[in-house]
C-alpha positions as CSV (number, residue, x, y, z in Angstrom):
1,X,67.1,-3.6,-19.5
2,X,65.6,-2.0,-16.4
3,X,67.8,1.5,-17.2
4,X,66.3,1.6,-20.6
5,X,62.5,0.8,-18.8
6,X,63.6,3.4,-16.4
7,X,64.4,6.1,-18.7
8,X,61.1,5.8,-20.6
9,X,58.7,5.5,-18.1
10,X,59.8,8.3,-16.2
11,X,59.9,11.3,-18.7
12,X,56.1,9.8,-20.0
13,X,55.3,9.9,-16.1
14,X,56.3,13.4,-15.8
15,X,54.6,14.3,-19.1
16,X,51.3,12.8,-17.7
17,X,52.3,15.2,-14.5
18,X,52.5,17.8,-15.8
19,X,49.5,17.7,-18.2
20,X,47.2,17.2,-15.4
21,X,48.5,20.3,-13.2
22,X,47.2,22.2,-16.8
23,X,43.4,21.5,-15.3
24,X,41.2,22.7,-12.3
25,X,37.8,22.2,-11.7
26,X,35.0,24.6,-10.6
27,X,31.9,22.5,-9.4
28,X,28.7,24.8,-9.4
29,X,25.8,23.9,-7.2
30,X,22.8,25.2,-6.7
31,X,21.8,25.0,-2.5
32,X,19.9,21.8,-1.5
33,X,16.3,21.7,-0.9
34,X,15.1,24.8,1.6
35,X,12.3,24.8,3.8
36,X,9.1,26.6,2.1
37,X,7.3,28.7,3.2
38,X,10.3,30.7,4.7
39,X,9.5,31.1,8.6
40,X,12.5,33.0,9.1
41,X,14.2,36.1,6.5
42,X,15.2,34.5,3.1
43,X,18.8,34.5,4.3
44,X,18.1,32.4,7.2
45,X,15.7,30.1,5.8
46,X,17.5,26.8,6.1
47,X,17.4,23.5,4.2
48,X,14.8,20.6,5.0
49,X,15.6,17.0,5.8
50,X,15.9,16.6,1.6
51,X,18.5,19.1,1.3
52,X,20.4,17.8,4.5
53,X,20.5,14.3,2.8
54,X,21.0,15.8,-0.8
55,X,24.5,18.2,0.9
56,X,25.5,14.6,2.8
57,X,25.2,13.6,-1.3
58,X,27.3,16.3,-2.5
59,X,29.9,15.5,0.0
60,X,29.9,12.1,-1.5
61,X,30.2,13.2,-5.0
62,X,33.2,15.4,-4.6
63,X,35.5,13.2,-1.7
64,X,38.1,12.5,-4.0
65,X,38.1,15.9,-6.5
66,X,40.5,17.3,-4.5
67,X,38.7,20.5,-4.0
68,X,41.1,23.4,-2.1
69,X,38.4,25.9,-2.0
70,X,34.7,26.4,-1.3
71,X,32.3,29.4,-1.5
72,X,29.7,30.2,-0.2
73,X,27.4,33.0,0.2
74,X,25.9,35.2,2.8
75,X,22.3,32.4,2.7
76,X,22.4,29.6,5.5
77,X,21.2,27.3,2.7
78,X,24.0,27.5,1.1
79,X,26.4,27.2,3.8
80,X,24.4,24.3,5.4
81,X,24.8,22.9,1.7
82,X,28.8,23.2,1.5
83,X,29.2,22.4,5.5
84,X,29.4,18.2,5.0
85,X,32.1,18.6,2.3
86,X,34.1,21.4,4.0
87,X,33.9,19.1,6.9
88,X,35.2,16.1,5.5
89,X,37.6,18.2,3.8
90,X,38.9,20.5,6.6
91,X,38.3,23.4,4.5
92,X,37.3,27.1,5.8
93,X,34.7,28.1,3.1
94,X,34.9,31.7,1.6
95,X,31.8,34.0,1.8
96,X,30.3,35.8,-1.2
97,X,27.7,38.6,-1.5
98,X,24.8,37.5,-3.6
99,X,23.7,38.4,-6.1
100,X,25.6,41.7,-6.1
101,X,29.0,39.9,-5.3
102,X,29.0,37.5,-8.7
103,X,31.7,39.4,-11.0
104,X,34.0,39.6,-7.5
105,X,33.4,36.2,-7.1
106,X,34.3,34.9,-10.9
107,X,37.4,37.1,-10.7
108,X,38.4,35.5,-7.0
109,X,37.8,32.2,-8.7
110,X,39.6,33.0,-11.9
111,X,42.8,33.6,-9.9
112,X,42.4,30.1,-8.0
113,X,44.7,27.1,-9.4
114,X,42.8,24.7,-7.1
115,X,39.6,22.6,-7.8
116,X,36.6,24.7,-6.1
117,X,33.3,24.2,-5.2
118,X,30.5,26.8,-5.6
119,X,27.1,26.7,-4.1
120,X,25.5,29.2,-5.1
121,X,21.6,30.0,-6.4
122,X,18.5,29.9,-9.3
123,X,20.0,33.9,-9.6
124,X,23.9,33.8,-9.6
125,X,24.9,30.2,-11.0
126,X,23.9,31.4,-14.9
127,X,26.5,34.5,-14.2
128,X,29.1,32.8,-12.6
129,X,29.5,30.5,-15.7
130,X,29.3,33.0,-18.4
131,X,31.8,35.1,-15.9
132,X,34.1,32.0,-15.9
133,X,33.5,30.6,-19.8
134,X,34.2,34.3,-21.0
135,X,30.6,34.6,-22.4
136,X,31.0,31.2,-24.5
137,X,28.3,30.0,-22.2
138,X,25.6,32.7,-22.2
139,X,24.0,33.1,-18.7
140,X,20.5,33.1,-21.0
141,X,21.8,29.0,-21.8
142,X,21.4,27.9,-17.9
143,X,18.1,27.9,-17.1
144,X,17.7,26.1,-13.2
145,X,13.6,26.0,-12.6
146,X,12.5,26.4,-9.2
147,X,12.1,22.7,-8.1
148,X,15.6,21.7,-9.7
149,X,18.1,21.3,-6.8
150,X,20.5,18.0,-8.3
151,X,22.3,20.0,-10.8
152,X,26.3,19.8,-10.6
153,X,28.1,22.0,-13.5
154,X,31.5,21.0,-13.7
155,X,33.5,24.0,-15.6
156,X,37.0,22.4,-16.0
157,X,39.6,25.4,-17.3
158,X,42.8,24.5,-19.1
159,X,45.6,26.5,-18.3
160,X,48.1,25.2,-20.6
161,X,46.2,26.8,-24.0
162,X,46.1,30.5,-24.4
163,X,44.2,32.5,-23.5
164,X,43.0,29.7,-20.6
165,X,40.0,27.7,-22.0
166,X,36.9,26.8,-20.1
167,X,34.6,23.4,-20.9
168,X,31.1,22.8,-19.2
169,X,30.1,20.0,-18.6
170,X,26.1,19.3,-17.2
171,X,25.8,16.5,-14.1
172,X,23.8,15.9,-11.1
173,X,24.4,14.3,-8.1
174,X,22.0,12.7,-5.3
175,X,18.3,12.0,-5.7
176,X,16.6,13.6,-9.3
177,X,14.7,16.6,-8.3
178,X,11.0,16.2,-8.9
């Protein structure tokens, strides 16, 4: 009796297996809350004590996704956003140009097979998820107002169909924005 348990469960565990290696994860971010007015150049403006606890929040959120990549761009913000999760996770985080870097960086995380995270801003997160959806998620759809920083857009992409299809999916994480 144990053979015959044997021989089922396996195959149906390596069915389950192999379904899940089909799906990765792109989680989309906007950078926490920044300081305002800038005191410093808009590149160095860095986040307040809000968006310090909101990036500890993030962190939180996305532990156990099994993320294998992060980007960031060129904005402190945004890496002071990523630097709690790439922490926790050991991970070296990968520098985009923004804006003018967003169809490089949809084609760098088109060829990625690893869950990724994205912290990005109001300008580039509408293009990166039209880049990555194909257009089935016009970049006119994703509207992020100023004051809006708990947004987490979760674009899971199925490889196993073809041609590779994307899902979005809307969330937020930490505190609601105001």
């Amino acid at each position: 009796m144990k053979t015959l348990q044997y021989y089922f469960f396996v195959p149906v565990l390596l069915a389950l297996l192999s379904l899940s290696s089909c799906y990765n994860y792109y989680y989309i971010v906007r950078h926490a809350e920044k300081a305002t007015p800038p005191s410093n150049p808009d590149t160095q403006t860095p986040l307040t004590p809000a968006g310090r606890d909101r990036a500890e929040a993030l962190c939180d959120t996305l532990r156990s996704k099994n993320i294998g990549k992060i980007f960031e761009s060129q904005y402190v913000r945004t890496q002071q956003t990523a630097e709690p999760t790439q922490t926790a996770l050991g991970i070296t985080p990968v520098q985009y140009n923004n804006p003018a870097g967003t169809a490089d960086l949809v084609t760098q995380l088109r060829a990625t097979t690893s869950n990724v995270l994205v912290v990005g801003h109001t300008n580039n997160i509408p293009g990166i998820i039209e880049g990555l959806t194909g257009g089935a998620v016009p970049a006119a759809d994703i509207v992020i107002p100023d004051s809006d920083y708990d947004n987490l857009f979760v674009v899971r992409r199925n490889r196993c169909k073809n041609p590779d299809r994307y899902t979005l999916y809307r969330r937020t994480y930490g505190l609601p924005s105001p």
